[in-house]
N, C-alpha and C positions, 0 to 999 in steps of 0.2 A: 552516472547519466540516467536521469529517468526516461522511464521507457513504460508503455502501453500497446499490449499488443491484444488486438480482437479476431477472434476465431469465428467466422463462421460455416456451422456444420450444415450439413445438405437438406438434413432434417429441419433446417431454421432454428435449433438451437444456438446461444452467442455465448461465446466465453472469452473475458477478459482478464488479460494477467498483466500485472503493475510489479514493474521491476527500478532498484533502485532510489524508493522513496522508503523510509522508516516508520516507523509506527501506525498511528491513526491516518495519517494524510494520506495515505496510496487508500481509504475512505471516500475521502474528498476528490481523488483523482477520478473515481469510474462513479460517482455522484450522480452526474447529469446525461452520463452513458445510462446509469439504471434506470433513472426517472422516463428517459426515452420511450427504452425498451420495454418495460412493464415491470411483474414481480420478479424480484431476486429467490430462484430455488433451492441453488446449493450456492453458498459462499464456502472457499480453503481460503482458510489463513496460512500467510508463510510467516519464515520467521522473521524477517523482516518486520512485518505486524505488529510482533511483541519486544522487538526493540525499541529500547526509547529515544526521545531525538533527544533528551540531558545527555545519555548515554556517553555520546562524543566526548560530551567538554568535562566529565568525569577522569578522563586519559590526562588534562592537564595537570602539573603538580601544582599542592596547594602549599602557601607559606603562610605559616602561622605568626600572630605578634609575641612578642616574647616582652 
């Protein structure tokens, strides 16, 4: 399930965490959050981020022609 959650601090600081999406795309998730809000200061990447979305269909077995 993807999921977007936004913090914000009292100071007016925002923080957003994108959970459940793969690679680049949790990216594209807080895209039009950031454009919003202004400059991006600190970005964490999880590891999520560095999974690939081939990743998945690598699990599949492959059959070779003989």
């Amino acid at each position: 399930m993807e999921t977007l959650e936004v913090i914000i601090s009292p100071d007016g600081r925002v923080e957003a965490r994108v959970s459940g999406v793969s690679g680049q795309s949790c990216l594209e998730v807080t895209a039009s959050l950031e454009s919003d809000l202004g400059t991006v200061v600190h970005r964490e990447l999880t590891v999520d981020y560095f999974a690939s979305e081939a990743s998945v269909s690598t699990a599949l077995p492959v059959h070779t022609l003989h």
